[in-house]
N, CA, C and O atoms as a printed pandas DataFrame, in Angstrom:
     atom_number atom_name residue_name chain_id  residue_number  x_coord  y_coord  z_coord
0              1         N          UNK        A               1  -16.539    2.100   -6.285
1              2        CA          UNK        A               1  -17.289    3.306   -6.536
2              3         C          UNK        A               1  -17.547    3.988   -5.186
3              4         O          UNK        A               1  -18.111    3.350   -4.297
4              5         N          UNK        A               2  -17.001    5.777   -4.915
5              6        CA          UNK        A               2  -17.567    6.285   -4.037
6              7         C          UNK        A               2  -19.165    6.340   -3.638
7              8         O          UNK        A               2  -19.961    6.283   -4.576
8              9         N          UNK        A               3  -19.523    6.415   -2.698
9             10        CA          UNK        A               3  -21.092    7.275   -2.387
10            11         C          UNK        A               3  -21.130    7.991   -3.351
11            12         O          UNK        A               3  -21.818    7.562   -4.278
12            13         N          UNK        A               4  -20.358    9.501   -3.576
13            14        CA          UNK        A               4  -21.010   10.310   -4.268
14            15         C          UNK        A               4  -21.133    9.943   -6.020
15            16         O          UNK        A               4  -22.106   10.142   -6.747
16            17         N          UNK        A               5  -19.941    9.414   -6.340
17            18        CA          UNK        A               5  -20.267    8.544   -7.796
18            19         C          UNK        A               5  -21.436    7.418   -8.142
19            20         O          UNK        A               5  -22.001    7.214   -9.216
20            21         N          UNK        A               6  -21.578    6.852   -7.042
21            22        CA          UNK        A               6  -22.900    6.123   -6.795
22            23         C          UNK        A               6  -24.424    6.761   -6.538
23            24         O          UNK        A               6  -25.518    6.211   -6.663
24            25         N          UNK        A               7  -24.161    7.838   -6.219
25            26        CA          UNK        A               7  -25.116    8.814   -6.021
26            27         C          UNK        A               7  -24.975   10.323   -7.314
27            28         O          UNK        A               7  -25.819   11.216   -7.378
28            29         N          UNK        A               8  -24.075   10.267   -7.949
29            30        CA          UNK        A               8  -24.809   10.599   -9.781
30            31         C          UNK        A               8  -24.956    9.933  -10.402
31            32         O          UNK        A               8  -24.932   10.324  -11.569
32            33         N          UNK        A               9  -25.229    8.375  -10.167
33            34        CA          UNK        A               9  -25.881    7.187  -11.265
34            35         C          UNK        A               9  -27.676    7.511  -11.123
35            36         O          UNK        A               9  -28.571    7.287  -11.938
36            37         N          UNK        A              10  -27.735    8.149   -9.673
37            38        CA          UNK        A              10  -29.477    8.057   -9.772
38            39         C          UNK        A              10  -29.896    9.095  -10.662
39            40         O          UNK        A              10  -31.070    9.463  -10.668
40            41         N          UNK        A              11  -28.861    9.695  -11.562
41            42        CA          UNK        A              11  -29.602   10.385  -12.776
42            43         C          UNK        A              11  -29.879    9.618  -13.970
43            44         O          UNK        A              11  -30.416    9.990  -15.013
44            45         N          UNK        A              12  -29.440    8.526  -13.654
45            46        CA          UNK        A              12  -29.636    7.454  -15.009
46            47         C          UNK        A              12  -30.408    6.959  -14.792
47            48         O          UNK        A              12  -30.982    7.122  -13.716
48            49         N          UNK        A              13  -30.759    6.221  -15.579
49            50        CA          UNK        A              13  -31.879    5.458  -16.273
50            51         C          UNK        A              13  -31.996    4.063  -15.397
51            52         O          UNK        A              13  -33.068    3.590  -15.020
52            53         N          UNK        A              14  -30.876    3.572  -15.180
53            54        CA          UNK        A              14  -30.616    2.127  -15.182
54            55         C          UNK        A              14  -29.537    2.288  -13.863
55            56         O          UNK        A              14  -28.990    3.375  -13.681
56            57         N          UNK        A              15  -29.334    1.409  -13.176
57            58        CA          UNK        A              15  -28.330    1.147  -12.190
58            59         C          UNK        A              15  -26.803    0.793  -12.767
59            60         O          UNK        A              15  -26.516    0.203  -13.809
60            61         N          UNK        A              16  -25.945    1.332  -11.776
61            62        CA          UNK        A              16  -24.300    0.753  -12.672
62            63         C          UNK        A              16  -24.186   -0.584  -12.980
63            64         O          UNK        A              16  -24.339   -1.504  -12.177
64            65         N          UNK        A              17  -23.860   -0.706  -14.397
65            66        CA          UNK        A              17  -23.427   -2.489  -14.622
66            67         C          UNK        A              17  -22.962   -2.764  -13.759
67            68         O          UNK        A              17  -22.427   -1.960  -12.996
68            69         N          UNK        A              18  -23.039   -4.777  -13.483
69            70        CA          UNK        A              18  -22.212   -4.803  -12.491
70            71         C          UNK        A              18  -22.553   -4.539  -11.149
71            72         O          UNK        A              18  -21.926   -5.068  -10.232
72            73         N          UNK        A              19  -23.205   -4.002  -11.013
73            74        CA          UNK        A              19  -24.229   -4.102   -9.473
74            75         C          UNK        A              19  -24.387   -5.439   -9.172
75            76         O          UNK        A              19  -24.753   -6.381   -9.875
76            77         N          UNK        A              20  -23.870   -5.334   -7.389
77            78        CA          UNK        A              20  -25.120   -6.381   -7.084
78            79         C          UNK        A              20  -26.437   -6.583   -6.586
79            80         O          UNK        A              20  -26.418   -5.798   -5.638
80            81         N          UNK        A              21  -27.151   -6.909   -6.582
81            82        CA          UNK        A              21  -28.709   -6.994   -6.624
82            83         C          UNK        A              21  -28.929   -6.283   -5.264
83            84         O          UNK        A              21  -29.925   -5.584   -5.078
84            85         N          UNK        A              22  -28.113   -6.449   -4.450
85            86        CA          UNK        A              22  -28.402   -5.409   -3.310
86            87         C          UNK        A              22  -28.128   -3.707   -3.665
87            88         O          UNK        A              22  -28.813   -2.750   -3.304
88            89         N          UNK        A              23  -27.056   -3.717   -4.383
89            90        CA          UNK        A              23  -26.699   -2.505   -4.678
90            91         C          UNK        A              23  -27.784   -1.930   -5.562
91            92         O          UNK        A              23  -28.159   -0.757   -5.554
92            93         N          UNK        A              24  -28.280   -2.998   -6.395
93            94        CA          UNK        A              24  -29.452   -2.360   -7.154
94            95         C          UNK        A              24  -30.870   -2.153   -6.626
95            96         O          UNK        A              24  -31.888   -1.539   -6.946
96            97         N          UNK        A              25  -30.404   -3.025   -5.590
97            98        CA          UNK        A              25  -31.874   -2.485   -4.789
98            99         C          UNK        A              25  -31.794   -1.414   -4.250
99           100         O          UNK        A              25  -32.765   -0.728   -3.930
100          101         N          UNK        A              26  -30.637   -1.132   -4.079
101          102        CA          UNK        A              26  -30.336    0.381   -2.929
102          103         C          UNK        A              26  -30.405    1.598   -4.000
103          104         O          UNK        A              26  -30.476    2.718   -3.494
104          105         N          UNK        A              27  -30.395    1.530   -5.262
105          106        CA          UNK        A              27  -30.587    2.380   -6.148
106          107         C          UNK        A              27  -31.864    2.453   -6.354
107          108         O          UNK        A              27  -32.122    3.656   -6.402
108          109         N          UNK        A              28  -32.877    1.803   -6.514
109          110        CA          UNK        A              28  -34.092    1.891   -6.940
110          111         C          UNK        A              28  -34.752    2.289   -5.755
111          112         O          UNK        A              28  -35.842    2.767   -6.068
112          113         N          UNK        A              29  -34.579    2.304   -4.563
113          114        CA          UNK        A              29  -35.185    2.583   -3.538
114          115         C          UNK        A              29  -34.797    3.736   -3.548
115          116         O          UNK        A              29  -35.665    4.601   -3.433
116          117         N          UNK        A              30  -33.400    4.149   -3.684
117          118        CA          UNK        A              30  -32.915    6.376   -3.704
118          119         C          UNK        A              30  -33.669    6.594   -4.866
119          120         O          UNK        A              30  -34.105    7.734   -4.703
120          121         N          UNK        A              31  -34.143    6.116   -6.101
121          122        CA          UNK        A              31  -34.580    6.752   -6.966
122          123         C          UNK        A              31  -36.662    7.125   -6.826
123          124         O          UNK        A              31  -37.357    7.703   -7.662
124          125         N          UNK        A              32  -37.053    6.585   -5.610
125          126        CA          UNK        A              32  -38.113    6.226   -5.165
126          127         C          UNK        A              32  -39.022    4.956   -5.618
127          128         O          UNK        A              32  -40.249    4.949   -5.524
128          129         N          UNK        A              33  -38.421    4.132   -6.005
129          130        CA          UNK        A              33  -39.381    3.065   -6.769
130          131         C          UNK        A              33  -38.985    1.374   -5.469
131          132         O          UNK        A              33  -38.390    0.328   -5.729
132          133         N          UNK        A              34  -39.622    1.830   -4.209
133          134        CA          UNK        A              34  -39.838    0.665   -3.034
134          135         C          UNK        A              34  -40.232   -0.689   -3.693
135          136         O          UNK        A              34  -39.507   -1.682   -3.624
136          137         N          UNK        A              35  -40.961   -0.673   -4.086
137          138        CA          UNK        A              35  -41.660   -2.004   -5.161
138          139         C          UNK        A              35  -40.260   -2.662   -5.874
139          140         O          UNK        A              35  -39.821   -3.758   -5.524
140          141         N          UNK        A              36  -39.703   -1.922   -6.803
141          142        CA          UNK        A              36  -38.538   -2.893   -7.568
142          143         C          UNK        A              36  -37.697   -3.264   -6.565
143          144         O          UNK        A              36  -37.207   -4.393   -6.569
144          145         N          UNK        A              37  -37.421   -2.346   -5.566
145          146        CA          UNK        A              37  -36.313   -2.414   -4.710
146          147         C          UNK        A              37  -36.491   -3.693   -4.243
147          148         O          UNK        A              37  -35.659   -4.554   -4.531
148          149         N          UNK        A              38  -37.596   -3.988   -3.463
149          150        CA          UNK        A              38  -38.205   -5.108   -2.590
150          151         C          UNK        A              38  -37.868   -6.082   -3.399
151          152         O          UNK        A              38  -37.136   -6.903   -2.846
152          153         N          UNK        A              39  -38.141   -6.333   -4.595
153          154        CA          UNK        A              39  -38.715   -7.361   -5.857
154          155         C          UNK        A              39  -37.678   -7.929   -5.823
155          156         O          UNK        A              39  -37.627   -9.138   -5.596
156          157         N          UNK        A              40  -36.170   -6.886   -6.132
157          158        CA          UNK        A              40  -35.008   -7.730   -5.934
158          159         C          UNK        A              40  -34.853   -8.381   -4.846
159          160         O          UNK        A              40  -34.507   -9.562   -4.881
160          161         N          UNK        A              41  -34.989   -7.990   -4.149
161          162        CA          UNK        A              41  -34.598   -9.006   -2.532
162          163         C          UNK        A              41  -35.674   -9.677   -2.016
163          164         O          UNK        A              41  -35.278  -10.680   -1.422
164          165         N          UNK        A              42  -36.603   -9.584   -1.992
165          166        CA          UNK        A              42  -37.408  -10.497   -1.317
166          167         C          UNK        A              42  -37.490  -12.126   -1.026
167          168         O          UNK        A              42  -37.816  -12.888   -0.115
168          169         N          UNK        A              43  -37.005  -12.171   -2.329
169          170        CA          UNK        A              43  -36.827  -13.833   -2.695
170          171         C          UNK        A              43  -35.282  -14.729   -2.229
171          172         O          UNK        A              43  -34.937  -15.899   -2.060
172          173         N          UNK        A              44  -34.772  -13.587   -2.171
173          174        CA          UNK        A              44  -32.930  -13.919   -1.231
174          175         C          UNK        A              44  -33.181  -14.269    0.170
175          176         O          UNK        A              44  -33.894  -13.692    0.991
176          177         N          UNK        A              45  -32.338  -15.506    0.309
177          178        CA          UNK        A              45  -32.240  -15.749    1.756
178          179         C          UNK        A              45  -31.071  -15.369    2.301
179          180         O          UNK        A              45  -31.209  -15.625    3.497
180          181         N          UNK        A              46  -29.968  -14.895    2.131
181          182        CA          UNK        A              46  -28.616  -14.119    2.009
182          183         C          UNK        A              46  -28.652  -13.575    3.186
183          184         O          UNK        A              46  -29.793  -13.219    3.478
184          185         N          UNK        A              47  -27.676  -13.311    4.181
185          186        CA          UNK        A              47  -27.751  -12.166    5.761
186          187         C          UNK        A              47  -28.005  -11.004    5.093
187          188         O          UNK        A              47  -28.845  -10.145    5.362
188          189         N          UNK        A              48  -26.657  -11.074    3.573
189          190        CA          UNK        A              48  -27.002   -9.688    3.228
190          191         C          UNK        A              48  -27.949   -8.723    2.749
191          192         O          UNK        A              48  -28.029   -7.509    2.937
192          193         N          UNK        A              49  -28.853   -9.761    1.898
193          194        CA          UNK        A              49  -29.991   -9.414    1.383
194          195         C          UNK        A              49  -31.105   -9.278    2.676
195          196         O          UNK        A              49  -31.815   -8.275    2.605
196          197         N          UNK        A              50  -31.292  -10.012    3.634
197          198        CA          UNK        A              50  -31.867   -9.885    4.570
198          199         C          UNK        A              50  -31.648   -8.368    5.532
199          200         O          UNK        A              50  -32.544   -7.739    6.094
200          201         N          UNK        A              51  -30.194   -8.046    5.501
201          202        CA          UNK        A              51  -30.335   -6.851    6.123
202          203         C          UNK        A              51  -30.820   -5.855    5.181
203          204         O          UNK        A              51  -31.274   -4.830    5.691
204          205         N          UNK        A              52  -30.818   -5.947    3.833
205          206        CA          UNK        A              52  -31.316   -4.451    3.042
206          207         C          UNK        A              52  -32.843   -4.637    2.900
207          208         O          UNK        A              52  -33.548   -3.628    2.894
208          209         N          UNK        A              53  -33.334   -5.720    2.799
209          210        CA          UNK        A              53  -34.797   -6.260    3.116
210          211         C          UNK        A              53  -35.322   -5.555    4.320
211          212         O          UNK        A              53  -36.503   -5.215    4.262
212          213         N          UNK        A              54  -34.714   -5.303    5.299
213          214        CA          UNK        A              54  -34.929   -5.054    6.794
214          215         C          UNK        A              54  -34.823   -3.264    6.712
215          216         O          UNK        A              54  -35.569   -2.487    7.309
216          217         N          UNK        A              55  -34.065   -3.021    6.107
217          218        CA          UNK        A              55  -33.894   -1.225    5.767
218          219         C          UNK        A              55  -35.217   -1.372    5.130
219          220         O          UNK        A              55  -36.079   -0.855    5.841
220          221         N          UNK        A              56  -35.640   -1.835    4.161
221          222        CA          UNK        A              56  -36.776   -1.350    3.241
222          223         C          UNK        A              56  -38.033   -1.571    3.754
223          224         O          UNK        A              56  -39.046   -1.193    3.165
224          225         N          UNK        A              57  -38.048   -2.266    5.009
225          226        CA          UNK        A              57  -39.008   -2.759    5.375
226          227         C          UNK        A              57  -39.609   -1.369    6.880
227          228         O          UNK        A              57  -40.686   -1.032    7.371
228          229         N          UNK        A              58  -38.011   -0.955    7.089
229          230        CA          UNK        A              58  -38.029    0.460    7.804
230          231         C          UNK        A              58  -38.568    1.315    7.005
231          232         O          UNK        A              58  -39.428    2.010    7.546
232          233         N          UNK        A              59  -38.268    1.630    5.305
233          234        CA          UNK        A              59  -38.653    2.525    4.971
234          235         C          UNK        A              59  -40.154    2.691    4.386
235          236         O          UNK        A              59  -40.743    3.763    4.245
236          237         N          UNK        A              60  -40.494    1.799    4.172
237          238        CA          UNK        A              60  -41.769    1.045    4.508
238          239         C          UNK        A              60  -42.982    1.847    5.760
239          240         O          UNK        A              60  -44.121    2.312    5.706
240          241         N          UNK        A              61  -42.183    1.699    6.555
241          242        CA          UNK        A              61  -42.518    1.280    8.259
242          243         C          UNK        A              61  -43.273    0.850    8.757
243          244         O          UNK        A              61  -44.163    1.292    9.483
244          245         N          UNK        A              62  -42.884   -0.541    8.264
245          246        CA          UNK        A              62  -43.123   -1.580    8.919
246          247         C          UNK        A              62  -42.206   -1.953    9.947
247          248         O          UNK        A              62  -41.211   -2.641    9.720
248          249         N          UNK        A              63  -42.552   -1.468   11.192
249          250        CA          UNK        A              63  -40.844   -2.550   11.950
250          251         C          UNK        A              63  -40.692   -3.439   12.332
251          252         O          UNK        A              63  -39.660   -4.109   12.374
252          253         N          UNK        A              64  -42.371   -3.779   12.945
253          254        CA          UNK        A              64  -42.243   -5.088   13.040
254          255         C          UNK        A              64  -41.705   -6.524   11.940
255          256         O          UNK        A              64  -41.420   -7.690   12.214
256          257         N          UNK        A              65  -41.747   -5.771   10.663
257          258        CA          UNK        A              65  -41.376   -7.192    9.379
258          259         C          UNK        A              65  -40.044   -6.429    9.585
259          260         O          UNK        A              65  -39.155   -7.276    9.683
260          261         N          UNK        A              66  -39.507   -5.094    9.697
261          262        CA          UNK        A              66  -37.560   -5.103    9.981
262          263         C          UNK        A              66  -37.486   -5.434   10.693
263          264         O          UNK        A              66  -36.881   -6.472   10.427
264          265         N          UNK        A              67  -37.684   -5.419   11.963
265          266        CA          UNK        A              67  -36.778   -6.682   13.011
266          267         C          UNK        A              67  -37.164   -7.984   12.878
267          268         O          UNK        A              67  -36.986   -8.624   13.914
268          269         N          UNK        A              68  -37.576   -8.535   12.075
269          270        CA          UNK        A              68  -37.777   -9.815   11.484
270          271         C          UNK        A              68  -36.623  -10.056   11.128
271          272         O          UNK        A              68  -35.855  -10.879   11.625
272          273         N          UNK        A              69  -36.325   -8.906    9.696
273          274        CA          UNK        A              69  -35.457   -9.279    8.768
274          275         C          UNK        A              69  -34.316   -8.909    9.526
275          276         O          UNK        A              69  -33.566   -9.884    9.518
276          277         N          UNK        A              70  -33.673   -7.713   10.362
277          278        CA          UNK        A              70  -32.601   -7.575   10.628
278          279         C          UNK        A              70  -32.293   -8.534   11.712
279          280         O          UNK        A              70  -31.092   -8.642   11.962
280          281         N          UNK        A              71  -33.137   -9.280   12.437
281          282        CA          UNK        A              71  -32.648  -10.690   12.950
282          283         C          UNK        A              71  -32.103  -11.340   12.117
283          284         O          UNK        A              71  -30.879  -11.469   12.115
284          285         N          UNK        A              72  -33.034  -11.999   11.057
285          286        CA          UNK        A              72  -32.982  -13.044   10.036
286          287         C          UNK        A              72  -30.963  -12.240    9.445
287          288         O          UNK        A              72  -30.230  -13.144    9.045
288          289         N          UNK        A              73  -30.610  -11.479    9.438
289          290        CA          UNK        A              73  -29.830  -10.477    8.793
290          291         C          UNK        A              73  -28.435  -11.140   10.248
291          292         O          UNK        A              73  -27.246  -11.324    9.988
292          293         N          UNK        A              74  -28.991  -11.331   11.456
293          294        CA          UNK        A              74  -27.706  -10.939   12.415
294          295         C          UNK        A              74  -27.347   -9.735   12.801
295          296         O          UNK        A              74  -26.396   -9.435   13.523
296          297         N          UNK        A              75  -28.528   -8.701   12.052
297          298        CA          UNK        A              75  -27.662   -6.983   12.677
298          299         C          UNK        A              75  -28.712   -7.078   13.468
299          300         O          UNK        A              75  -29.674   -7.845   13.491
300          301         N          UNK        A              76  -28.216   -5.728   14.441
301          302        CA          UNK        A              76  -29.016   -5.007   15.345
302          303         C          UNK        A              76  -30.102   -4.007   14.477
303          304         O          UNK        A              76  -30.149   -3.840   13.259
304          305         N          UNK        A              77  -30.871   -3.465   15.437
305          306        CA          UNK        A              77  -31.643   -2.667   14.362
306          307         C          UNK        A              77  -30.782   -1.109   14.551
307          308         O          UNK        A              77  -30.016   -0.526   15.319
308          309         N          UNK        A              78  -31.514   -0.937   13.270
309          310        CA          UNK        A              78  -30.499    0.528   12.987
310          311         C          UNK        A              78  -31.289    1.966   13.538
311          312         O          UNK        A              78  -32.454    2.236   13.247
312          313         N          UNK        A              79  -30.359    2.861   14.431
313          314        CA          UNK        A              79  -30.911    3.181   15.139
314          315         C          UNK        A              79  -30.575    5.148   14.815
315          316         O          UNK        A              79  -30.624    6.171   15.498
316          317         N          UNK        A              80  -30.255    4.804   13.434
317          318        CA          UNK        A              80  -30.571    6.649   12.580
318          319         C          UNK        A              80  -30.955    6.790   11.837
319          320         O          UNK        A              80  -32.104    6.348   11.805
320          321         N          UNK        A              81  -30.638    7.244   11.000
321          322        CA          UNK        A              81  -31.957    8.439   10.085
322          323         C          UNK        A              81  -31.967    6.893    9.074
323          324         O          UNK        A              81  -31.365    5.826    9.198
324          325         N          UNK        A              82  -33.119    7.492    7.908
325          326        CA          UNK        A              82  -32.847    6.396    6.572
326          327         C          UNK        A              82  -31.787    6.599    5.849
327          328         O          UNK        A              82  -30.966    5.817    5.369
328          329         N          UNK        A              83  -31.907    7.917    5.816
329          330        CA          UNK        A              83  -30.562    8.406    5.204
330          331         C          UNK        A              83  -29.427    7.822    5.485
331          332         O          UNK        A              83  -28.849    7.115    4.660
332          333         N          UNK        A              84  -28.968    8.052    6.699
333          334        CA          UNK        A              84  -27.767    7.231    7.183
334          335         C          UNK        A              84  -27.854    6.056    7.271
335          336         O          UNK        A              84  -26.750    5.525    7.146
336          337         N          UNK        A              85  -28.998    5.075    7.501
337          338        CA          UNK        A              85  -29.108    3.131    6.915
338          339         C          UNK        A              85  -28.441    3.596    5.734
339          340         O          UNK        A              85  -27.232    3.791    5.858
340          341         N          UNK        A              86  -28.989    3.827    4.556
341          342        CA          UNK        A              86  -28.939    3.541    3.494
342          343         C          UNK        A              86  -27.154    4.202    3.061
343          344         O          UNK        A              86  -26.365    3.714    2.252
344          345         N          UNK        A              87  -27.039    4.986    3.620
345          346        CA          UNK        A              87  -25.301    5.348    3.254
346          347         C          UNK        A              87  -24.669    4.194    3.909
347          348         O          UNK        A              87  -23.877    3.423    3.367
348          349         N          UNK        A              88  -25.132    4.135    5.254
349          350        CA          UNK        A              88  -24.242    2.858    5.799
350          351         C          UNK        A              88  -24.241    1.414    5.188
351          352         O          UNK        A              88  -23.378    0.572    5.434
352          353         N          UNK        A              89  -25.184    1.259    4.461
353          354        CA          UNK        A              89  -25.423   -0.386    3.765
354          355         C          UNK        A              89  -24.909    0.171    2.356
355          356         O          UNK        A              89  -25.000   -0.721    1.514
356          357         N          UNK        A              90  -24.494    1.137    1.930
357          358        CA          UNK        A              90  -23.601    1.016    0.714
358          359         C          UNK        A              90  -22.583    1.098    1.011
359          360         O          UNK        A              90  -21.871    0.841    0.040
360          361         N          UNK        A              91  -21.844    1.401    2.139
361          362        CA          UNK        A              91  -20.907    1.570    2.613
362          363         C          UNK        A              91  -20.140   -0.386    2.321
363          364         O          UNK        A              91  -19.357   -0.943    1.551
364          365         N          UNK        A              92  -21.142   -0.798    3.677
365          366        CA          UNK        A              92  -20.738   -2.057    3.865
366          367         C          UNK        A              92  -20.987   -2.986    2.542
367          368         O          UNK        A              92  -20.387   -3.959    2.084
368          369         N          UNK        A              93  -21.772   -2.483    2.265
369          370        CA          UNK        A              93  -21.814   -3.436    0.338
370          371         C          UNK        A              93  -20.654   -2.980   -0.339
371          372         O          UNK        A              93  -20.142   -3.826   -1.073
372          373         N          UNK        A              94  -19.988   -1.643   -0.283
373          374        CA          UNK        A              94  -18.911   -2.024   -0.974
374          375         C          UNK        A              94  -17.301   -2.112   -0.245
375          376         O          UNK        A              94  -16.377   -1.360   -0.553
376          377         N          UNK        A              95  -17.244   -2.948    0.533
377          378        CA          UNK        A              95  -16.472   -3.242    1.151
378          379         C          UNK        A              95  -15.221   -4.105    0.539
379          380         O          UNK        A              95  -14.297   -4.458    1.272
């Protein structure tokens, strides 16, 4: 799935079947709902889940708990807009 096909699902209701829990976190967080987003990941010990933990924790802003997580993650911290985290971690999620 492109960005932009991934980005007319946030008119739905529900995230694309078939998501993975990161991807669905990255939907519920564009749709504004931080709380579900978190809910999915929080409990993952995953790099990967750890780095989208670490975005949300930016969008949050909290940075001190993201550079927690984007350690815990192995990335560097991300150093543009949210906008661009969040294109770039769907990017790399669908790799």
């Amino acid at each position: 799935m492109t960005l932009e096909e991934f980005k007319e699902t946030l008119t739905h209701p529900l995230p694309p079947e078939n998501s993975s829990v990161q991807i669905k976190a990255l939907w519920h967080d564009a749709k504004g709902d931080w709380k579900v987003a978190h809910d999915l990941i929080d409990h993952l010990e995953d790099s990967t889940s750890a780095h989208v933990h670490a975005y949300l924790h930016r969008v949050e802003g909290d940075l001190w708990n993201a550079r927690y997580w984007y350690k815990k993650a192995g990335q560097p911290e991300f150093n543009g807009t949210l906008v661009e985290e969040w294109e770039h971690l769907f990017a790399l999620l669908n790799q």
